[in-house]
Each structure stands twice: as structure tokens, then as C-alpha cells.
N, C-alpha and C positions, 0 to 999 in steps of 0.2 A: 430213431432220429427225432431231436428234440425239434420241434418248431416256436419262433417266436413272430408276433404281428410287428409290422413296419412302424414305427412313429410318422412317418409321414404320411402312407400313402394305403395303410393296414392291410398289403399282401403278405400273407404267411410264407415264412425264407426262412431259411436252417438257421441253428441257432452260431453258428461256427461262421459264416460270410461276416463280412468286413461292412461291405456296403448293399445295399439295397440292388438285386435286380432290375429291378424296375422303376424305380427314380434316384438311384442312386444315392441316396442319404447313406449318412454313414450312421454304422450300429455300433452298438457297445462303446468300448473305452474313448473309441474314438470321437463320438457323437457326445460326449459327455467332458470331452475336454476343450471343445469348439475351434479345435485346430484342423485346418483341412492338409490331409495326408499329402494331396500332390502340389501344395506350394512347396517350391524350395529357399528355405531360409538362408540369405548369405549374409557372412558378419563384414560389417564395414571395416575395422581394423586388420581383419585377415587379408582383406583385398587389398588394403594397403600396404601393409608388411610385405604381402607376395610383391608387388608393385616396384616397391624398393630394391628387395633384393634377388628376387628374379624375372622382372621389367624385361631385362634383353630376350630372354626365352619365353615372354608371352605366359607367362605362369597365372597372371592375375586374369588374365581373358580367358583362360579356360576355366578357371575356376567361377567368372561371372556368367557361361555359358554362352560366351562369343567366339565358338569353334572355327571361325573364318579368319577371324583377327588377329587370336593366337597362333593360327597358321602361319600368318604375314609375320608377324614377330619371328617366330620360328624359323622360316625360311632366310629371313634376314638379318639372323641375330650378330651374322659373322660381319655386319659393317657395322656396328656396335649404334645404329640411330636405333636401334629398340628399346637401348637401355637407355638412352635420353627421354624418349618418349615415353617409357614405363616409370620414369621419374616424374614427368609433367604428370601421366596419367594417377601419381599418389600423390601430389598436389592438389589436383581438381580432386579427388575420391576423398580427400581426408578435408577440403572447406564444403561440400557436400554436407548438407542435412541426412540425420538419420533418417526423417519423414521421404525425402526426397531420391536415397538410396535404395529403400526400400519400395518404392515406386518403381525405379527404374530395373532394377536387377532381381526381386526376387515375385517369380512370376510362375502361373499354375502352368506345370506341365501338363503336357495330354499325350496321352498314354493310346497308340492307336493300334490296336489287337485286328490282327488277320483272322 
């Protein structure tokens, strides 16, 4: 078993982990690309398009990781205000800053291990 030292915090961890044990840095490819693994990247024109055209079924709230909202869409798709409001909702998403998007929707998960 190959061992390599931590860049951050110099505990010796198998060379095959991902992130650090113990301060959780990330190793290899990952630590070297400065991208952190558990943010989720969501694309503002995909949110949109879903928005558009499938707004009544709550499609764009699930993909933003608003599992409650998209519910309410869902449960209420059959008196067709979801698909009004999944139109307002791709008006406000498309005059939205990219800066501003990404603020609000893509955000670090956390991962919570039993």
C-alpha cells in the first residue's frame, strides 16, 4: 500500500482516497483543479428551458433542488397555475444575473454518513 503526505495538514493516507481523512482537503486530480467536488453546478439556460416547457410539472424546481416546491407544482399541475407560474418563474430565472444565479442555486451539499 502506497502512502502519500497530506498537502495540508502532512498525515500519511493511502494514495487511492480522494480527500483527506482528517481535514478533508482534497488529493490528486481533484485538489489540482480547484473545483470542490460537492458543489452542484446548475446551468441557468437549462433551468430555464425546463421552466418553459415543463413549468406545469415542477420540472425546473427539481432540478434547482427545491424538492417541496416541485411537489406543489406536481400535485397541482392538473389546474394548470403551475404552468403560469413556471412561465413567470423563466422570466425572473432568464433577467437573473449569472453572478446572482449562482449564488442562489448552486450550493455545497453535505453529505451526512451514518
Amino acid at each position: 500500500m502506497q502512502e502519500i503526505d497530506c498537502p495540508q495538514c502532512s498525515l500519511k493516507i493511502d494514495i487511492n482516497l480522494v480527500t483527506c481523512p482528517q481535514c478533508h482537503a482534497a488529493q490528486g486530480l481533484e485538489a489540482l483543479s480547484g473545483v470542490d467536488p460537492d458543489i452542484r453546478i446548475k446551468n441557468q439556460k437549462l433551468a430555464v428551458w425546463f421552466s418553459v416547457l415543463f413549468g406545469g410539472l415542477g420540472l425546473h424546481k427539481f432540478y434547482l433542488g427545491q424538492h417541496l416546491k416541485g411537489s406543489l407544482y406536481l400535485v397541482f399541475s392538473w389546474t394548470l397555475v403551475p404552468m403560469v407560474v413556471g412561465w413567470v418563474d423563466a422570466v425572473r430565472t432568464l433577467k437573473m444575473s449569472p453572478f446572482n444565479f449562482q449564488q442562489r442555486y448552486c450550493r455545497k451539499v453535505n453529505h451526512y454518513y451514518v
